[in-house]
C-alpha positions in Angstrom: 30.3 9.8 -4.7 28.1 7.8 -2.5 28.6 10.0 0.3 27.8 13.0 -1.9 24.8 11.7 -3.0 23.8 11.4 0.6 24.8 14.8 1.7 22.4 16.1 -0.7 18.9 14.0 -0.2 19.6 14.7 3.2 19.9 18.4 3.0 16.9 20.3 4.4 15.6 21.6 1.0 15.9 17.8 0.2 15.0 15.9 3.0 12.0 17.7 3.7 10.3 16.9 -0.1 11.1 13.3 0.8 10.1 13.0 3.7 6.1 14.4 3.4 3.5 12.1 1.6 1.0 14.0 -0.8 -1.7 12.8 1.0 -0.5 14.7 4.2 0.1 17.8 2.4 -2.9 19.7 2.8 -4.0 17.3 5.9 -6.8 19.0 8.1 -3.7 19.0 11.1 -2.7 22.1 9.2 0.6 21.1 8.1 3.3 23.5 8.3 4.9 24.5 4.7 8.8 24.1 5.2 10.6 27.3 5.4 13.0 25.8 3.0 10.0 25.8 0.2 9.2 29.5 0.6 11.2 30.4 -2.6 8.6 27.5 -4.8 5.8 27.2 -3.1 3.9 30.4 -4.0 5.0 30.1 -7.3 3.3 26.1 -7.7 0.2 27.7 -6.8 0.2 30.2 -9.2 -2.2 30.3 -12.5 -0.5 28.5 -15.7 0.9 30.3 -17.8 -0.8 29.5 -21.3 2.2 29.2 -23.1 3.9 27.1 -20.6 1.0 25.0 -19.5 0.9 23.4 -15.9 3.8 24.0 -13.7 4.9 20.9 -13.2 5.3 20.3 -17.0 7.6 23.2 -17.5 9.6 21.4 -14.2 9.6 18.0 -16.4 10.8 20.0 -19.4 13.7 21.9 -17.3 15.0 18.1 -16.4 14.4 16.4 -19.3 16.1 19.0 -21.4 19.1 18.4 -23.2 22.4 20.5 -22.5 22.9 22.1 -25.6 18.6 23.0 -25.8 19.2 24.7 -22.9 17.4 28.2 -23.7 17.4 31.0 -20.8 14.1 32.1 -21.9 12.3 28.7 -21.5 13.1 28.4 -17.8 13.1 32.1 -16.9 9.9 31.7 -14.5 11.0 28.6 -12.8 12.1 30.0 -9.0 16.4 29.8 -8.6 15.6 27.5 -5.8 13.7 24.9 -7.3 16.5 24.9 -10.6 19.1 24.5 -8.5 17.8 20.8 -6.9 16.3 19.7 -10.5 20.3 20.5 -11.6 21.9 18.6 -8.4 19.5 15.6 -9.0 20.4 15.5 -12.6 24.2 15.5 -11.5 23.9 13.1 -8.8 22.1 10.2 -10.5 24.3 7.5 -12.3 24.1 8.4 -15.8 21.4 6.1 -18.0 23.1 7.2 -21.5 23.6 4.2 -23.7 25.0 5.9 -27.2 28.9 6.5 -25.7 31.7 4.1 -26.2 31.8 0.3 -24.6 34.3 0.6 -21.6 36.6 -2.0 -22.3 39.0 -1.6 -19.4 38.8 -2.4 -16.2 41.5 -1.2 -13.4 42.6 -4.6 -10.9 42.1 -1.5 -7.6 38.8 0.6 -8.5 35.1 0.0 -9.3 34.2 0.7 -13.2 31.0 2.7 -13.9 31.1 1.0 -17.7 28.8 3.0 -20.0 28.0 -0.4 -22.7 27.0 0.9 -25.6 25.3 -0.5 -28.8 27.3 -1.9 -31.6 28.7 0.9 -33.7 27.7 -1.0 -36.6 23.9 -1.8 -35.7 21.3 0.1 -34.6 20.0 0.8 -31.4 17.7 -2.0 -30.3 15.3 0.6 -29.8 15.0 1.8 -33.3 14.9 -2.5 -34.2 11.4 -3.7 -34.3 11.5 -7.3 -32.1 11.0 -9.6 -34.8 8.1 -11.5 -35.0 10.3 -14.8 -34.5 11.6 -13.1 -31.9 8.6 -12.8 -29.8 7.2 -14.9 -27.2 4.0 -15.2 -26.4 2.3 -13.4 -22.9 5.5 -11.1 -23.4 4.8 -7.2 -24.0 7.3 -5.4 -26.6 9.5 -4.1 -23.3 10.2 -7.5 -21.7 11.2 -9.0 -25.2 13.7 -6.0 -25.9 14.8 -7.4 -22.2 15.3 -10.7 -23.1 16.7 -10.1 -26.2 19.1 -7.2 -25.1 20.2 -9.3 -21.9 21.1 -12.5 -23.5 23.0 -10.7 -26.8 25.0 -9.1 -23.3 25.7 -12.2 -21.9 26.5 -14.1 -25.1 29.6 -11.5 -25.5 30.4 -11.3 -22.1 30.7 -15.5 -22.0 33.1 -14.6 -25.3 34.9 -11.9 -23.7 37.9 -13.8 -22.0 38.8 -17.3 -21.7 37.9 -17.1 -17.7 34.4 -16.9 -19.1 34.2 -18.8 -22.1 34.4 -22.2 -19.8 31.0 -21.1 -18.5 28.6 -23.7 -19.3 26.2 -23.7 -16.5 24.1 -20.9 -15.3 21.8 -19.8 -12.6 18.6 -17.5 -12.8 17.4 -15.9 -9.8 13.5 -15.2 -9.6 13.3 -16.7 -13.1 9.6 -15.8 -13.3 8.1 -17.5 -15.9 11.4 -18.4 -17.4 11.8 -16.1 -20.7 15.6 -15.5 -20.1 16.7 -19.0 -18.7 14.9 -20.5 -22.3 16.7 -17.9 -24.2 20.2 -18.6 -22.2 19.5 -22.3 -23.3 18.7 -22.2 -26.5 20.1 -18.9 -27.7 23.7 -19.7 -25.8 23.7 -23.0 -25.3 24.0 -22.9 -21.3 22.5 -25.1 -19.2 20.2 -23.6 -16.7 19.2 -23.8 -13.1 15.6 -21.4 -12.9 14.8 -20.6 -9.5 11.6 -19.1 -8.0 9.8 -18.7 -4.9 6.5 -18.9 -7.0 4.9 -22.4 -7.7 2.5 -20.6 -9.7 5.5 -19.1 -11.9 7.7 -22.5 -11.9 4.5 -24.0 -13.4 3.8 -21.3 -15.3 7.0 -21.6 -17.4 6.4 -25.0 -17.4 3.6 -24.6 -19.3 4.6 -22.6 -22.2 7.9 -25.3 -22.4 5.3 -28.2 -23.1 2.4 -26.6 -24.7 5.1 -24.3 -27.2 4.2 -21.4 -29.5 2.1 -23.3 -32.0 0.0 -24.6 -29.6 0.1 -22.2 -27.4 -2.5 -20.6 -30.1 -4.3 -22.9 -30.8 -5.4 -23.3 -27.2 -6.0 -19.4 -26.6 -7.8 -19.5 -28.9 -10.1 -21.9 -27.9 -11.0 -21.1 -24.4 -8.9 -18.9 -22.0 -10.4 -21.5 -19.0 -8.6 -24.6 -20.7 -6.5 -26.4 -17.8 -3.3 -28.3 -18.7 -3.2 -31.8 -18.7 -1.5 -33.3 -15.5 0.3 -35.3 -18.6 2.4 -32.2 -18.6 3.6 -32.1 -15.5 5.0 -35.6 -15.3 8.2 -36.0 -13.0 6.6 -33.1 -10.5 8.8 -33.5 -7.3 7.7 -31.9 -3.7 9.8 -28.6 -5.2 7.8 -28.1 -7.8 7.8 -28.7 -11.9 10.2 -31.6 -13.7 13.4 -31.9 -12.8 14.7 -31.1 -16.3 13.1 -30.2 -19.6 15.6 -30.7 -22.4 16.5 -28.8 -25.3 18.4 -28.4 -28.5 21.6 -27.4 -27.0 21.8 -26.2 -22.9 19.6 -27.7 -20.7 16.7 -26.1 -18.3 16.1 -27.3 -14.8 13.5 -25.9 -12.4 13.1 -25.5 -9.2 11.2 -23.7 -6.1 12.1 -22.5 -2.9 12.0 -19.2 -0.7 15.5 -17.9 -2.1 17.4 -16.5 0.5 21.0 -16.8 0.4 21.8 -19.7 2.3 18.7 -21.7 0.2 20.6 -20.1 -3.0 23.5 -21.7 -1.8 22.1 -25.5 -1.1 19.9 -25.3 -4.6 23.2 -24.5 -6.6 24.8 -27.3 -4.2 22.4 -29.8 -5.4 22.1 -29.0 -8.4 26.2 -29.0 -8.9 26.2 -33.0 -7.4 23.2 -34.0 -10.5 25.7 -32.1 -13.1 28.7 -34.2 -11.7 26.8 -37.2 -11.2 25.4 -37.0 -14.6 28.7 -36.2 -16.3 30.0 -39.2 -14.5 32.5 -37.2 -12.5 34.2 -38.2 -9.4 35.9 -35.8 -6.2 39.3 -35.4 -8.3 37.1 -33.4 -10.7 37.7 -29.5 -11.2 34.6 -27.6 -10.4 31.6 -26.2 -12.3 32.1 -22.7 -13.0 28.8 -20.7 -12.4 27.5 -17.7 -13.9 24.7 -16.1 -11.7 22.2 -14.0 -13.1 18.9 -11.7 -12.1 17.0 -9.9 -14.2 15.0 -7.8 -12.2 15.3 -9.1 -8.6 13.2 -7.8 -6.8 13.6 -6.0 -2.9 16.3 -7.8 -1.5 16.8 -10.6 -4.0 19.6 -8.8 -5.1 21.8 -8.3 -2.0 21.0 -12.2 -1.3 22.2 -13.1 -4.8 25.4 -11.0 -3.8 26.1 -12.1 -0.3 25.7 -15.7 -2.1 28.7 -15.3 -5.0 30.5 -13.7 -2.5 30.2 -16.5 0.6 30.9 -19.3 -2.0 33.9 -17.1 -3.7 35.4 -17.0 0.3 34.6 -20.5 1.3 38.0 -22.4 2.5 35.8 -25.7 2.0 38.3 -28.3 1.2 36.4 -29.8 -1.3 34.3 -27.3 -3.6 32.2 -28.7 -6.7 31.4 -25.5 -8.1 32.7 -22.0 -8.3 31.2 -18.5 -8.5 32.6 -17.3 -12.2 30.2 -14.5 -12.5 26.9 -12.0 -11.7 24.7 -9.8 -13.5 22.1 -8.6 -11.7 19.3 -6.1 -12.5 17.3 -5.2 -9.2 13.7 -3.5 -8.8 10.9 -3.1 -6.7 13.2 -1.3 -3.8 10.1 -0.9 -1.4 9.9 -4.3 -0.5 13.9 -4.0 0.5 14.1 -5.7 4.2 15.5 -3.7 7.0 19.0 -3.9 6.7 20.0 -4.0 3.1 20.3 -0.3 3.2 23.3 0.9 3.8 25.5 -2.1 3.0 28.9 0.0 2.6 31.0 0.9 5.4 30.8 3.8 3.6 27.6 4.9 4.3 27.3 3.4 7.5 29.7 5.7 9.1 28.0 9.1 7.3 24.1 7.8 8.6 25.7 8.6 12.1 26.8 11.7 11.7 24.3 15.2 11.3 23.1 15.5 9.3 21.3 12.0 9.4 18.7 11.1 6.7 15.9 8.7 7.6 15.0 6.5 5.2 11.5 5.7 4.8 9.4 3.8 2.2 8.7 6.9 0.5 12.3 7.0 -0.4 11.9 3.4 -1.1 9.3 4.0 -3.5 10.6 6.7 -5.2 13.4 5.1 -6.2 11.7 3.0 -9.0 10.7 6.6 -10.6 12.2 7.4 -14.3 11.3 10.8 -14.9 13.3 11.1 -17.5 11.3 8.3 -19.8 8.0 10.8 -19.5 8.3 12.9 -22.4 9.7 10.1 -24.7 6.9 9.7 -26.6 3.3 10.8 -26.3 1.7 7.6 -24.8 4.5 8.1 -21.8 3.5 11.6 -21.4 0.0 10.8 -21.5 0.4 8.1 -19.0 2.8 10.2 -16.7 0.0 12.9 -16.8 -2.8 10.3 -15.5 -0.5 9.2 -13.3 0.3 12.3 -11.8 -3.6 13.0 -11.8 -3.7 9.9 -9.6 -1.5 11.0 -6.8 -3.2 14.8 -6.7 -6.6 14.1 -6.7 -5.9 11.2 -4.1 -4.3 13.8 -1.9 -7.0 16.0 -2.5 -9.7 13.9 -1.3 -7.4 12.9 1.5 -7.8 16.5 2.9 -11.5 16.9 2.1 -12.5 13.4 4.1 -10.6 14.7 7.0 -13.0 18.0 6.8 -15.7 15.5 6.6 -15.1 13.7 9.1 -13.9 16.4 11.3 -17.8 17.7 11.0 -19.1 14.4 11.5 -17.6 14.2 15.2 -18.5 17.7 15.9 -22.3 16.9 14.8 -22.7 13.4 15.9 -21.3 11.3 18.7 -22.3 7.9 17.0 -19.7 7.5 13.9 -20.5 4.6 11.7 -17.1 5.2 10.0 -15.3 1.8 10.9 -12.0 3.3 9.4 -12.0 6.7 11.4 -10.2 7.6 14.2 -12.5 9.7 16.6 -10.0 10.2 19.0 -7.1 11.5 16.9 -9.5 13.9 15.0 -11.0 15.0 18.2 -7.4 15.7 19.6 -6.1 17.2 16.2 -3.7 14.5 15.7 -2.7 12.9 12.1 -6.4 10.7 11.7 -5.3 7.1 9.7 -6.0 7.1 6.0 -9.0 5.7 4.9 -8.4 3.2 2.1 -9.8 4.0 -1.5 -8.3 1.5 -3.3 -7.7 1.0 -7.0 -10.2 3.2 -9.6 -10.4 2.3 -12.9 -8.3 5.1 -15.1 -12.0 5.9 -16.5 -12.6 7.6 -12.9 -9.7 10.2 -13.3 -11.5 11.4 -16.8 -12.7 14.5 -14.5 -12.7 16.0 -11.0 -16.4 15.3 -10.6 -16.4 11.9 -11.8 -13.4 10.9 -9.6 -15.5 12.6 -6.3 -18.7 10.7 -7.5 -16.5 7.2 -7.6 -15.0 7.9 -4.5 -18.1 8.6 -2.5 -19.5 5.3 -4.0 -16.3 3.4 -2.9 -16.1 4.6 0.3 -19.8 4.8 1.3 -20.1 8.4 2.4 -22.1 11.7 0.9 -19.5 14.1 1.2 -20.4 17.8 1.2 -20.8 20.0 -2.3 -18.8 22.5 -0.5 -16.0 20.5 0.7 -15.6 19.1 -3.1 -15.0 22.3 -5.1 -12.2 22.1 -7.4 -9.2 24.1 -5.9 -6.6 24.5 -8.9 -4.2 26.4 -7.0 -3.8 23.4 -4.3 -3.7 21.2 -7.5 -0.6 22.9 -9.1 1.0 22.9 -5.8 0.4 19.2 -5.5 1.7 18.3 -9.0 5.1 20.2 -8.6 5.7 18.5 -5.4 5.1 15.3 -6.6 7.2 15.6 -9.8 9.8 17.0 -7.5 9.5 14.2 -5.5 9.7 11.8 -8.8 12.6 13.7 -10.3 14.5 12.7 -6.9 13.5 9.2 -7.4 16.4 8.3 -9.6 19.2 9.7 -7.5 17.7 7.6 -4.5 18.0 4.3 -6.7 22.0 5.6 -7.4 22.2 5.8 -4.2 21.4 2.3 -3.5 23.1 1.1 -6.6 26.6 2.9 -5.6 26.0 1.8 -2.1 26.0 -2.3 -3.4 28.9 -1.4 -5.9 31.7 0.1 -3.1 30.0 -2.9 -0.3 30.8 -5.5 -3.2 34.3 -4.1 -4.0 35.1 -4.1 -0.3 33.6 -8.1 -0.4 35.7 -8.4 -3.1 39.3 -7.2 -2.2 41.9 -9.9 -2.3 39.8 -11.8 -4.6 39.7 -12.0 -8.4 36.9 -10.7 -9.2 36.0 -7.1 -10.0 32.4 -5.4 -10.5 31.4 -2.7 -12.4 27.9 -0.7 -12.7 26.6 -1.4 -16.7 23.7 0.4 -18.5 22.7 -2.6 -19.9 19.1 -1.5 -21.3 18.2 0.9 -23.8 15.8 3.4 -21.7 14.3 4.5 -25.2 12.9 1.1 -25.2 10.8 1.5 -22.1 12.8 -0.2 -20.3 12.8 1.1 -16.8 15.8 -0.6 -14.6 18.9 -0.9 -16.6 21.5 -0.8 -14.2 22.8 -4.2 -13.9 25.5 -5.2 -11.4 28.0 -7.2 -13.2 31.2 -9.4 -10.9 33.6 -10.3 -13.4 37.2 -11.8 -13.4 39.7 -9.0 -12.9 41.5 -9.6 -16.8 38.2 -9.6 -18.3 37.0 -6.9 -20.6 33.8 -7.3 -23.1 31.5 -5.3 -24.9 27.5 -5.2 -24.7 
């Protein structure tokens, strides 16, 4: 399917929507519309139909619709061309339901796409409030349904086969400020190695361990400025916070370092000897079985978590004092993936030589983090989705009217006190650099004319009345391409998530371990990433 998937983002009618940035859309270079968006691109810039509304909303609806809602006359105005990629994306991109059966099997040869499902006899966790006892402080509603939904996973996973159930020790990758390794502790019973790159977070977690709830409170409440007491941070080594904080039932130990996997690889190492050395074992001992997690690693995090299970699970070291049992990891942030972790499979190593070949670029990378689907959930999501869209026109908007500026301001001047434009490229009609607005406040996007006015006092410049007159033609045009580009967002993160799935069962033959791709959060939720790799023994099945 992999190879499918790549077929069509890079298809011409595909590749080229990928491939352009909104803010060179309407660029002063004049940019070229593709041939292959003559059958749209009159249509986006077209007047809204007052029944419809804006374009790009009737294009959100067409996705987002359900297949037995599906009503002829809703979508008659939408152009053939532009149906037929919004119905290709939606068939590409590994399915996000939630509400079908648990897959229970899983086949010793093939990968599994397991579809976990809720409990048929609860409801979903999205319709359960988090319960107050539940919560934990400096966590938003989302992350808690996280925590809670991941470690209700892994607590029937561990229970699922007596392979897992001797799985008393796990580790947690980019552990943050270590919600899930607490809950793995104290909710499972597991002792935990948390691992981060940040100080800042280690001690972070740190804090909320000593300080607790209660006081946790009390404190806020008092003064937001309050430091912790160095008291708290007795038995700080050179890698960061105490070695060990203890707990009813597991264990949590902390730890920083830049996690790559061969660090990954000596921290578990260490960490293994100070389990065997406190348990008093000797050589002759069996090894500690590991369970790896992630919950949402971010850029390549999640392929060095991978080639780390699988390096150990292959070493012929003759003496081994732990073992890889199993993984689940959630990865994010895919624009800050290193060069090289895309394409992993053989797969799609051999189809990004042959024609035709799709160039990846961070605007895929960024695009991929896009759930499209989540806008119309609720009103607050589609209100956000429409400021956020607002964000990305107007942006692109003023990107074409500051090259018109600028453009007169060589032609009228030879001094440019611009230190962020390039004289020459205007002057010889190439692509000039972007100039860097920065971050408004949402409270600048309340109207075209307030946005301008913040933007001339950002950048410093008096632009033009002329130049600044609302165009809503080029606006609709805008918005349609960027929710096209959004609504091909998720198929690109399939993409990745396939291409890890058929590298890892290729990393896996001859082993005994299987993985399997598992909707493990409840979209409805808010929850953005749910797709969590999972490596399991081959005989184990389990539920979510």
């Amino acid at each position: 399917m992999s190879a499918d998937i790549y077929d069509f983002l890079s298809s011409p009618q595909v590749d080229s929507i990928l491939l352009t940035h909104p803010n060179r859309l309407f660029s002063s270079t004049e940019f070229c519309v593709p041939s292959e968006w003559s059958s749209w691109w009159n249509w986006a810039g077209l007047e809204e139909d007052e029944l419809s509304g804006p374009k790009w909303l009737l294009l959100l609806r067409y996705y987002a619709r359900s297949q037995d809602g599906n009503q002829a006359q809703d979508w008659i105005s939408i152009p053939e061309e532009l149906k037929s990629i919004i119905d290709r994306a939606r068939r590409m991109q590994v399915s996000r339901e939630m509400d079908g059966p648990v897959v229970l099997s899983v086949s010793p040869s093939t990968s599994v796409l397991a579809l976990v499902g809720h409990d048929q006899d609860s409801e979903a966790p999205s319709k359960t409030p988090v319960r107050s006892e539940d919560r934990i402080f400096g966590m938003s509603p989302k992350k808690a349904h996280e925590i809670i939904r991941m470690s209700s996973f892994l607590s029937k996973f561990l229970s699922s086969s007596p392979q897992l159930a001797s799985v008393k020790h796990a580790v947690d990758v980019g552990a943050g400020q270590a919600y899930l390794s607490r809950a793995m502790r104290d909710k499972l019973g597991l002792h935990v190695l948390a691992l981060d790159w940040s100080d800042v977070q280690s001690k972070g977690a740190v804090r909320r361990e000593t300080i607790g709830p209660k006081k946790w409170k009390r404190r806020s409440s008092r003064s937001a400025n309050d430091p912790v007491s160095d008291a708290n941070m007795t038995g700080e080594s050179q890698n960061g916070p105490p070695a060990c904080e203890h707990a009813k039932t597991g264990t949590l130990t902390y730890k920083t370092l830049e996690i790559r996997s061969d660090s990954l690889l000596c921290a578990v190492n260490e960490w293994a000897e100070e389990v065997l050395a406190t348990q008093g074992s000797d050589a002759s001992s069996p090894p500690v079985p590991m369970l790896f997690v992630a919950l949402h690693a971010c850029g390549s995090l999640t392929p060095n978590v991978l080639r780390a299970f699988t390096s150990r699970l292959r070493s012929t070291e003759p003496r081994t004092i732990w073992v890889p049992r199993a993984a689940v990891i959630v990865g994010c942030c895919y624009n800050l993936l290193e060069a090289g972790d895309f394409p992993l499979s053989c797969t799609l190593k051999l189809r990004s030589h042959e024609p035709p070949a799709m160039t990846f670029t961070p605007n895929h990378l960024h695009l991929a983090a896009q759930m499209p689907g989540q806008w119309l959930r609720t009103q607050d999501t589609l209100s956000a989705a429409k400021l956020a869209v607002r964000k990305v026109v107007w942006r692109a908007v003023l990107q074409s009217i500051l090259e018109k500026h600028d453009a007169s301001s060589v032609q009228t001047s030879s001094t440019n006190c611009d230190a962020d434009l390039d004289e020459t490229a205007i002057i010889n009609g190439e692509t000039p650099a972007l100039r860097r607005l920065g971050r408004l406040n949402d409270s600048a996007y309340a109207d075209w004319e307030t946005f301008v006015g913040r933007a001339q006092h950002r950048l410093g410049i008096m632009l033009d009345p002329a130049l600044c007159a609302k165009d809503p033609s080029t606006e609709s045009r805008l918005e349609v391409f960027q929710v096209l580009r959004c609504i091909l967002g998720p198929v690109v993160e399939s993409l990745i998530l396939l291409d890890r799935e058929e590298w890892l069962r290729d990393e896996l033959e001859g082993t005994s371990m299987n993985v399997q791709l598992v909707n493990l959060f409840d979209q409805a939720s808010g929850s953005a990433r749910n797709v969590a790799i999972v490596i399991t023994p081959r005989a184990t099945t389990h539920g979510g």
